[in-house]
N, C-alpha and C positions, 0 to 999 in steps of 0.2 A: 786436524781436529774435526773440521766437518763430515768426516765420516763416520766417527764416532753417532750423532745421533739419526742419522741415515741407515746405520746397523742400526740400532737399537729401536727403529722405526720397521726396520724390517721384522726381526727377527717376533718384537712381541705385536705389534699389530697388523701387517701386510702379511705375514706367512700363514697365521691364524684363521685370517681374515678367507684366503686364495683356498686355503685347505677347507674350510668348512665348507667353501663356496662349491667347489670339487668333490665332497662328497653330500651334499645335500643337491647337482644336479646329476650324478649317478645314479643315486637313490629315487629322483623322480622319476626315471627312465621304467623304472619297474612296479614300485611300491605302488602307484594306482594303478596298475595297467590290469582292467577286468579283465581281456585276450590270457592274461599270465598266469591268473586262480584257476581259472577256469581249463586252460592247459593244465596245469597242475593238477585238478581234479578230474582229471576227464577219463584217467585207469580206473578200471572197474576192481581190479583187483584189491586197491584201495578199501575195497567199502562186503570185501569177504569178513560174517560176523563169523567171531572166535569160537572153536570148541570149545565151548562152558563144560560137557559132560568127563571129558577125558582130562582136563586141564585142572589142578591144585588152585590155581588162581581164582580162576572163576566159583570152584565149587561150594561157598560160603559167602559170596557175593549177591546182596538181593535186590530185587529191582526195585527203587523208589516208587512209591504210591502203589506198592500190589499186594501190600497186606503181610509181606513177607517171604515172597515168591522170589526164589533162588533162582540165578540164571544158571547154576546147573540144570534147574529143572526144565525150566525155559527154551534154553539153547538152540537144542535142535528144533525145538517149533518155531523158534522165532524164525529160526533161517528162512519157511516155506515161504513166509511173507516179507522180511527184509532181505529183500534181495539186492540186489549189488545196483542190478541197473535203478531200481527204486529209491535207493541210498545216493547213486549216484547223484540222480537229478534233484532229490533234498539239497545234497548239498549246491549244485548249481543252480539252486532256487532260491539261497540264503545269501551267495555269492551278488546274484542277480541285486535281490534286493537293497543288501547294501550298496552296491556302486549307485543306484537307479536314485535310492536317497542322496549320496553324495554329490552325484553330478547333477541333479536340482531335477531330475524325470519324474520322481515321485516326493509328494509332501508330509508323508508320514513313515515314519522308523518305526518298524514294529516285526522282528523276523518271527517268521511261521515256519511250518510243516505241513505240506499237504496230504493228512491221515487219508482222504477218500479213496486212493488206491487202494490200503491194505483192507478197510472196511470190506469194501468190493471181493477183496480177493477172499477174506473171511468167510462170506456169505457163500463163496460156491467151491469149487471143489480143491482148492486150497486150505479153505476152512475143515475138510473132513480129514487131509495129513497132518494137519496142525494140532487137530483135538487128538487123536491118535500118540502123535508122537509126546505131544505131553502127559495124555494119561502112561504112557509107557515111563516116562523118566520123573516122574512127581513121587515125591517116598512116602513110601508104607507109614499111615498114621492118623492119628483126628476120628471123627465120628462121623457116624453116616449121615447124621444131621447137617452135619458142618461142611458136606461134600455137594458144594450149588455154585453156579454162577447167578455172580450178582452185577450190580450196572457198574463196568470198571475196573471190575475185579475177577479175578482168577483162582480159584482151587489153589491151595499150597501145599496140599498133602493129598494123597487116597488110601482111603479106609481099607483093611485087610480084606473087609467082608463085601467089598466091589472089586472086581473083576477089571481086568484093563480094559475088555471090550466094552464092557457096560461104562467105566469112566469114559472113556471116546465117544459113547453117544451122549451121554450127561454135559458133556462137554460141548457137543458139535450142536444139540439142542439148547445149549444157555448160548450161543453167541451174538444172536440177537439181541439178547437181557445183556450180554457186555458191554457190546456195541452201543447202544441208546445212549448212555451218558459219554460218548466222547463223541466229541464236534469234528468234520470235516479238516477244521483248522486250528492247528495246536499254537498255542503261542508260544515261544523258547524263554518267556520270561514273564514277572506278574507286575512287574511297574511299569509305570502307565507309557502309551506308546508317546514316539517325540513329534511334534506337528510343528511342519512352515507350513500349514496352506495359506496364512497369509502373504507370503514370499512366493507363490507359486506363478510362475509366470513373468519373474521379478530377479529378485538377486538368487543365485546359483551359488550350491556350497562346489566347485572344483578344485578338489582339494588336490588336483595334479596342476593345476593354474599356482598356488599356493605354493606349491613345494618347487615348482619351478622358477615363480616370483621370487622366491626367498633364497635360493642362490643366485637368482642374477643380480640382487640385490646386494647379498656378500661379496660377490662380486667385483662388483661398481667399487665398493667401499673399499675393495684390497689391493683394487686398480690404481682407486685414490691416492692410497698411502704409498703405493711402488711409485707414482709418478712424484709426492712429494719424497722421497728418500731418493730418487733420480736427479731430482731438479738440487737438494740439499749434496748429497755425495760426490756429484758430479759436476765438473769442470767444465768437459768437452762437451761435443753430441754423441761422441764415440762410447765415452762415459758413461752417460745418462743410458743409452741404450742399454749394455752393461748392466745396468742398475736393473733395470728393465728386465731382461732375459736371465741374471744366474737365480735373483728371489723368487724367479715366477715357476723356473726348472725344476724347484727343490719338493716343492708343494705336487706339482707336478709328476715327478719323478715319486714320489709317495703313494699316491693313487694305484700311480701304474703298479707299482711291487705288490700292494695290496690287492688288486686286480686278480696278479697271479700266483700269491699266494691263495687266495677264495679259491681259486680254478686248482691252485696245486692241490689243497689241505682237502679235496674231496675225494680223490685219489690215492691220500697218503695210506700206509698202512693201519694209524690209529685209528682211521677212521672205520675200516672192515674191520676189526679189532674191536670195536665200540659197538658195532651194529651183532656180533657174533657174541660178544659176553651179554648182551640186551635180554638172552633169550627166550626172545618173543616166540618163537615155534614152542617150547615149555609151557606159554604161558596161556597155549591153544591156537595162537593165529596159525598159519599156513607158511608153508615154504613160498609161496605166491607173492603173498603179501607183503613179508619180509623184502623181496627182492624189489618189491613194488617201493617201498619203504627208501630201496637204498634210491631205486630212480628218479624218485622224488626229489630226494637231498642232492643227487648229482643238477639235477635240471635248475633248484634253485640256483647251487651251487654257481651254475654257468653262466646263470643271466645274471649273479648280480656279479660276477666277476668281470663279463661282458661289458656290463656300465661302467663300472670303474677303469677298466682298460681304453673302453673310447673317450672316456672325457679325458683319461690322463695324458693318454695318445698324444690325443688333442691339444691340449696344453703343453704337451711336450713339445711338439711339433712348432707349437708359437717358441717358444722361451729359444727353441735351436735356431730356429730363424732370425728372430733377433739379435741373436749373438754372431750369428754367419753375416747378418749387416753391418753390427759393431765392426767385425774383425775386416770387414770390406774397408773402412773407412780410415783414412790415413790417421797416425798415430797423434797428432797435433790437433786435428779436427777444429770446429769454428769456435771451440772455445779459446783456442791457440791462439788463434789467427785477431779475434776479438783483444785476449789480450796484450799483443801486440799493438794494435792501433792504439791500446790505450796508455802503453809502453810512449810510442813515437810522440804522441798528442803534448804532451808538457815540455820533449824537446823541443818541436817545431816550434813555441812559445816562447820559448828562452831563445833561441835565434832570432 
C-alpha cells in the first residue's frame, strides 16, 4: 500500500513539477537570446514593401495620419525611401533597444524610429523619384487649391487641370514644408516612456536570469517530490533509484517528442499548404518575400525544437542512467539486507 501515495506523488506533483521545469529551461535557451532576433531579422528580404498599386489589398487601404492618403497611391514612392536595408536596421534598432532595457544597459523603455535617414534621402535625389512617382499614381480629383504640401502632410488626390509634371515639381518643392513637422525620432507609442534610472547601476532586469531561475527552481521542487516518493515507494536502494529514473524518464521522454515534433511539423505538408493558401503574392508581396517568410518559420522552428531536444536528451540521459544503476544492483539490495538484521535481532534475544 505504500506505493499507492508514491504514485499519486508522482504523477500529480513530481511529473508536473519536472515538465514545467523542462520546458521553461528549453524556453530560456532562446526566448532572450538578442544573437536569435536579430538572426532572425537580418534577411532583407523580410523588409520588401508590398505592391500597394497592383494588389486588391492594398488599394483602399490609407495611411494613418495623412489625411486620407491611400497606400495605393503611396506605394511605389514609398519604396524609394523605405528601403529594405533601412527597414532592416529599424527593426534591429527596436530589437537592440528592448534587450538593452532588459538586461539593465539602458534606464528607460521608450522604442523609436530613426526618421533622419529618409528626411536626408527626401531632400536629394531620392526625393525628386519620390514626388514623381507619386504625382503619377495619386487619382484624378480635388481642386487646384487643395493640391499643396503642408507640414506632415501629403497631397491625396491631383486635380485634372495639373499635369503630372507640374504635380512632381509641386510636390519635390513642398518637401521641405513636409518635412519640418516631423522629428528626427518617432516614438512607436504616446504613453509616457518606462524609467529605472534609479536602478541604474543597481538591480538589473535579466529576464534570461529569471526564466532560467525559475526552472531550476521547478526543478529543485520535482527533484524534491521524486526523492520523497523514492524514499515512500521504495524498500531497497535498488527501488528508490527506480523511483528515481522511470518518473523522471517520462517528463523527459515528453520534451524530447515535442522537440521533434516542432522540428517535424515545419516540414510537414500543412505547413506549405498554409503558407500557399496565405496568398500573400495576391496580396502584393513578392515571391522573395514569401519564401523569406517560410525561412523564418523554419529557423524558429529549429531552435526552439533544438532546446527542447537537448534539455530532454538530457534528462533522458539521467533517468537511463539511473535505471542502468538500479538494474546493476543486486535484487535484494540494502534494504533486504537491513531487513534481515532486523529479522535475526528479536531471535538473538530470545536465545
Amino acid at each position: 500500500m505504500r506505493r499507492v501515495p508514491a504514485i499519486l506523488i508522482v504523477i500529480f506533483l513530481a511529473c508536473p513539477l519536472l515538465s514545467a521545469a523542462f520546458l521553461t529551461i528549453s524556453l530560456s535557451t532562446w526566448t532572450m537570446d538578442r544573437g536569435f532576433y536579430l538572426g532572425l531579422l537580418d534577411d532583407t528580404r523580410l523588409y520588401e514593401v508590398p505592391d500597394a498599386v497592383s494588389s486588391a489589398t492594398w488599394s483602399s487601404a490609407a495611411i494613418e495620419g495623412m489625411g486620407g492618403l491611400q497606400w495605393r497611391s503611396a506605394g511605389r514612392a514609398a519604396r524609394v525611401v523605405l528601403t529594405p536595408g533601412y527597414l532592416r536596421s529599424q527593426a534591429v534598432r527596436i530589437v537592440n533597444e528592448v534587450f538593452d532595457f532588459l538586461d539593465g544597459r539602458s534606464s528607460r523603455f521608450d522604442l523609436t524610429i530613426d526618421a533622419a535617414p529618409v528626411k536626408a534621402a527626401l531632400r536629394g535625389e531620392a526625393g525628386r523619384r519620390f514626388a514623381r512617382l507619386l504625382a503619377e499614381d495619386l487619382p484624378v480629383g480635388g481642386s487646384r487649391e487643395s493640391f499643396r504640401m503642408t507640414p506632415g502632410h501629403l497631397p491625396v488626390s491631383r486635380p485634372s487641370s495639373i499635369s503630372v509634371d507640374q504635380a512632381a515639381s509641386i510636390i519635390q518643392a513642398g518637401i521641405p514644408t513636409f518635412l519640418n513637422s516631423i522629428p528626427d525620432t518617432l516614438r512607436l507609442s504616446d504613453d509616457p516612456s518606462v524609467h529605472f534610472e534609479d536602478l541604474q547601476g543597481g538591480f538589473r532586469l535579466h529576464i534570461f536570469g529569471w526564466l532560467l531561475a525559475a526552472g531550476i527552481i521547478l526543478l529543485v521542487l520535482g527533484a524534491g517530490f521524486l526523492t520523497a516518493a523514492a524514499f515512500v515507494g521504495g524498500e531497497t536502494t535498488r527501488e528508490r533509484i527506480q523511483w528515481y529514473g522511470w518518473p523522471l524518464l517520462v517528463p523527459a521522454a515528453g520534451t524530447l517528442l515535442l522537440g521533434l515534433l516542432v522540428i517535424a511539423g515545419i516540414s510537414a505538408p500543412w505547413v506549405q499548404w498554409s503558407l500557399a493558401n496565405a496568398r500573400l503574392e495576391t496580396s502584393g508581396f513578392s515571391p522573395s518575400f514569401v519564401a523569406a517568410i517560410a525561412d523564418a518559420a523554419r529557423h524558429v522552428a529549429t531552435r526552439v525544437g533544438i532546446g527542447f531536444l537537448a534539455t530532454g536528451g538530457i534528462a533522458a540521459g539521467i533517468a537511463l542512467g539511473l535505471l542502468a544503476w538500479s538494474w546493476a544492483l543486486p535484487r535484494g539490495g540494502n534494504g533486504s539486507a537491513e531487513k534481515v538484521l532486523a529479522e535475526k535481532a528479536p531471535a538473538e534475544n530470545v536465545l
